[in-house]
N, C-alpha and C positions, 0 to 999 in steps of 0.2 A: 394764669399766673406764671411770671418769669422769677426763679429763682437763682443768683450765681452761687452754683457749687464746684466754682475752681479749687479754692481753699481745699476741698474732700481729696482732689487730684492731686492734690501737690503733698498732703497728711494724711493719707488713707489709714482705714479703721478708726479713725479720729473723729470723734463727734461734735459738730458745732450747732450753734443754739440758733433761728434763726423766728424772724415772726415778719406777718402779713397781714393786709388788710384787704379782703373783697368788696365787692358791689354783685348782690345778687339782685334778679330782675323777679321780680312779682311771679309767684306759681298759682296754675288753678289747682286747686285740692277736692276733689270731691262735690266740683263744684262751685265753691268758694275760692276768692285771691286771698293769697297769705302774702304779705311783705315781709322782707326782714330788712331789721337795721344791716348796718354795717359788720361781718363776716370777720373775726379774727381768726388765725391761726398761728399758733404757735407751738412750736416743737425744736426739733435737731434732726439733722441727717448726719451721715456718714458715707464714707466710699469704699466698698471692697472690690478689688479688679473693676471690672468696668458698670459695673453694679453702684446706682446710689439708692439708699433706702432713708426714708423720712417718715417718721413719728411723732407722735404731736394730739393736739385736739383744737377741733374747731369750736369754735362759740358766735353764737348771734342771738338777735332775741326775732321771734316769729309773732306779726301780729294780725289777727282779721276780727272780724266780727260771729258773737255771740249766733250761733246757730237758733237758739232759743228765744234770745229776747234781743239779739241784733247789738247788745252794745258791746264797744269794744274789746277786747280780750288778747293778753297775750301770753307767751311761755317761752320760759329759756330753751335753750336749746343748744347743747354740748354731745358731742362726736368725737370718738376717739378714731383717729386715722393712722392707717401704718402702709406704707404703699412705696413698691420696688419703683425704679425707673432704670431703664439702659441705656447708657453712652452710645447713639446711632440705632437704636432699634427699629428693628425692618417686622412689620408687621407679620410678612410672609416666610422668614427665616428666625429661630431663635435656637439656644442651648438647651432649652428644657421644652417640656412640655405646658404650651401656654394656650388659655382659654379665654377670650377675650366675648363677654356679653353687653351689658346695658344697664347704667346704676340708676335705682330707683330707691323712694323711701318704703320702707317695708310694711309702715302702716299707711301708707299716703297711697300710692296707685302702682302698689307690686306687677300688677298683672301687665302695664305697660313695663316690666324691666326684665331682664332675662339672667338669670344667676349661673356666673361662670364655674361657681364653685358646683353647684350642682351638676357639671360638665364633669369636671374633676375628681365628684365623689362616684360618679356612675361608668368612668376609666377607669378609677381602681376598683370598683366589683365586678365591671366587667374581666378585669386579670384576672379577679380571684378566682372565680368561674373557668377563665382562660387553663388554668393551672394543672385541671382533671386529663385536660386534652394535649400537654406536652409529657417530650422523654423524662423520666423522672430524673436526666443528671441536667436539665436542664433549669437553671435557677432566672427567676424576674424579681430584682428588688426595684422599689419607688420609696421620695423620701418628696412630703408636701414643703415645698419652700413660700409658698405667699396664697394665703387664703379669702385675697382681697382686702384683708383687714379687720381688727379687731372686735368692730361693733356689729352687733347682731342685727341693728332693727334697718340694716341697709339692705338692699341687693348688689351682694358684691360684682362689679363689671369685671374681674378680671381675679385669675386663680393658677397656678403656675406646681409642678412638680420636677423633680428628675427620674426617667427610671435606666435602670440598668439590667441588659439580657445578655445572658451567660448562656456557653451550651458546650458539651466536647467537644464539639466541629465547627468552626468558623461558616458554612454551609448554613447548616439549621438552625444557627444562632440568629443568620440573615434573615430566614424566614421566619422563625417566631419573634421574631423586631416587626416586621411589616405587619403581622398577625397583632402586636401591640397597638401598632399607627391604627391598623381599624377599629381596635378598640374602640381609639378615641374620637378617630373621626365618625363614627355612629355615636356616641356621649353628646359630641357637638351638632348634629342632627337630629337628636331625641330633644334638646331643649335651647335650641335654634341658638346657639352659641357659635361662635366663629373659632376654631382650633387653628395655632399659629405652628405649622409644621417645622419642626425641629431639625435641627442639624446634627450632625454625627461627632461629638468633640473628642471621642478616645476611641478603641475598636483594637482588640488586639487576638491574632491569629492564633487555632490552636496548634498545639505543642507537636515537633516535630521530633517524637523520640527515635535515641541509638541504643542499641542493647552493647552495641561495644564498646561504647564509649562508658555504660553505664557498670561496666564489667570491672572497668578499671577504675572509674568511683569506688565501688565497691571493695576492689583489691587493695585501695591505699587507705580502707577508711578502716579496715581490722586490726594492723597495728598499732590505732593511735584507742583503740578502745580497751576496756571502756572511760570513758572520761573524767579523770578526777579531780572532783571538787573540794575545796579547802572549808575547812569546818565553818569558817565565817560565811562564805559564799551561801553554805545550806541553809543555814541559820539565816540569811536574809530570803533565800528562796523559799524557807518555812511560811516567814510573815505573810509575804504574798498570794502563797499558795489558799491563805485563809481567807481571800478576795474574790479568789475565782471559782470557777463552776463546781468543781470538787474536793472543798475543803477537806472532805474526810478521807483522802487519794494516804495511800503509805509511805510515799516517798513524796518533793515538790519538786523533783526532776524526773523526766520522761528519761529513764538510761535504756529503755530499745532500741533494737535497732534491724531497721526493715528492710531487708535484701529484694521485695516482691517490686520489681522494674516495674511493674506494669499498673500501680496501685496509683490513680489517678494525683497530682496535686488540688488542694482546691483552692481556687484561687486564680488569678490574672495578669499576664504580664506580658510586656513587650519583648524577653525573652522570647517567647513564641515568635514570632516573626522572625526574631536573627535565626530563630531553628528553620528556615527553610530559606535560607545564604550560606551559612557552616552547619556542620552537625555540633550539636549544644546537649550536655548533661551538667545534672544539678546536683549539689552537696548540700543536704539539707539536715541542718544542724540544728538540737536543743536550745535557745534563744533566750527562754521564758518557763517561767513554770508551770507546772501541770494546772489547767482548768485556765489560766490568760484568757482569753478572748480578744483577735484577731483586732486590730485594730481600736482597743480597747486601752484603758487606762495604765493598766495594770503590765500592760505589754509593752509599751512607751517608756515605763518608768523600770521597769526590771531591763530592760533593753542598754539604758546606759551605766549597768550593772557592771561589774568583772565577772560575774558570772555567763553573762552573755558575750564579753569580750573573749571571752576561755571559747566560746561557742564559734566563736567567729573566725579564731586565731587556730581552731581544728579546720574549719572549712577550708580556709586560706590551705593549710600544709596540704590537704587531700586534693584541691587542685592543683595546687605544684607536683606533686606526685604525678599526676595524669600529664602534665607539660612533660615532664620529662621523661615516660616511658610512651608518651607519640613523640621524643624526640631524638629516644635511644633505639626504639624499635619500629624499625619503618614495617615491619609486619602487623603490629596493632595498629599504625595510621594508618594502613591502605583496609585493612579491616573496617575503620570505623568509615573510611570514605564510601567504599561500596556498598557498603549499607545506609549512606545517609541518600547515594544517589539510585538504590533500588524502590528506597520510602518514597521519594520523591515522582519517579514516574517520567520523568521529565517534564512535569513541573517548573514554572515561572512563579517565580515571588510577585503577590499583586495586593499590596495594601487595601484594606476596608475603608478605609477613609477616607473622604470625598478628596478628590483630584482637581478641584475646580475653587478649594479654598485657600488662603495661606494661613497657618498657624506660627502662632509663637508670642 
């Protein structure tokens, strides 16, 4: 079936309505020929990035003869479908994690079809397992993005995830990735599935800390404490506070404040990497209220707060403070530099990222 979904290209997120008619060719069943009329489908897709997804149900009527007394007999027959497509997908390269097997009907002759999703469910218990045998600041999160589709009584051909591995050292993080890859490609071996080996879309180096840099963070962030908040500002950080993990916390503002350099962030970012070109320290500021969660609702919407703008507008003055005492005292510059180029080793910056693709 040829469908044009320029229109998704041009209004992406956009859903349009779209319908079909097939010609399916006689199957044997069990033995028996089943015919089907004429094959509708109808649904909508939409486009997100290069991603189009279609939803919908098929319909036809199935008809053969009476196993018992041989006369005719038929049954409707409706199929809910929901199924990704990608703009140039390369079987052998993709973004996620994809498992590509063989649809079959689930009452009709399962045993010729091979269930991608079953790849997919025995990837992520093989992590869970995986989990015993890493450092414990090493984190593996997966998030299932297409489970071949909604209807049960199919064998889904095809089942897709993303995961993401964290680890303090950009090193071990490489190897317990590859340790991932065999997860799966053993999942797709255990249940003759074809696993479409993924590519690398983000990968960010860890963190190349300065203590003298972080000295002077520290030095500019004392006189601006502690931070005061306008009775309104609490009063909104109240409400929210009753959203997140510790409703019953004393305060809805985190007013500590943590001098220990050395106390991991947690978390990801392209910062790491500029830390091994300049020496980089962080000002990390109250944002959100006590209990938020990180990428979470509650942290989005208190975020374009004043009270988080108070938060922000401290950060700003404490690295200006740090500009201009590496700018008045060339004795704390040449500090922070020989210290960024003792961490270093002599060291070369060499990106994780494949070098062989273009992005953007």
């Amino acid at each position: 079936m040829e469908l044009d979904v320029s229109q998704g290209f041009v209004h992406p997120a956009t859903a349009f309505p779209f319908q079909a008619e097939l010609t399916l060719e006689a199957q044997d069943v069990g033995g028996e020929t089943v015919t089907f009329d004429p094959v509708t489908l109808e649904g909508s897709y939409f486009v997100v990035d290069d991603t189009v997804r279609l939803e919908g149900r098929l319909t036809t009527m199935a008809r053969a003869a009476c196993a018992v007394c041989l006369a005719p007999a038929e049954k409707a027959v409706e199929i809910d479908f929901d199924e990704t497509f990608r703009k140039d997908a390369n079987e052998t390269e993709d973004e996620c994690f994809r498992f590509e097997g063989k649809a079959e009907h689930a009452s009709g002759e399962p045993w010729n079809g091979r269930r991608a999703l079953d790849a997919l469910e025995l990837t992520c218990t093989g992590v869970q397992y995986l989990r015993e045998h890493m450092l414990p600041t090493a984190r593996i999160h997966y998030s299932i993005l297409n489970t071949g589709g909604a209807a049960p009584n199919v064998v889904q051909h095809t089942a897709e995830a993303q995961f993401v591995v964290r680890a303090a050292k950009a090193d071990y993080m490489e190897e317990l990735y590859e340790r991932v890859l065999k997860v799966a490609r053993g999942a797709a071996m255990m249940t003759e599935t074809t696993f479409c080996e993924p590519y690398i879309v983000s990968a960010y180096k860890d963190f190349v800390s300065n203590d003298a840099m972080d000295d002077l963070i520290i030095e500019n962030f004392r006189p601006l404490l502690p931070i005061e908040y306008t009775p309104e500002e609490l009063e909104y950080a109240e409400v929210f506070k009753k959203c997140g993990t510790t409703p019953d916390a004393p305060t809805p503002i985190d007013y500590s404040f943590n001098e220990d350099k050395r106390k991991p962030a947690r978390g990801s970012t392209d910062v790491a990497d500029v830390s091994y070109v300049t020496p980089i320290s962080q000002a990390r500021v109250c944002c959100a209220t006590i209990g938020s969660v990180g990428h979470g609702w509650t942290t989005t919407v208190v975020g374009k707060s004043a009270l988080a703008h108070r938060g922000m507008h401290t950060a700003a003055k404490v690295l200006g403070g740090v500009l201009i005492d590496l700018y008045e005292k060339p004795e704390a510059l040449k500090k922070v530099r020989d210290e960024f180029e003792a961490a270093l080793g002599g060291r070369k910056y060499q990106t994780i990222m494949p070098t062989d693709r273009k992005f953007g």
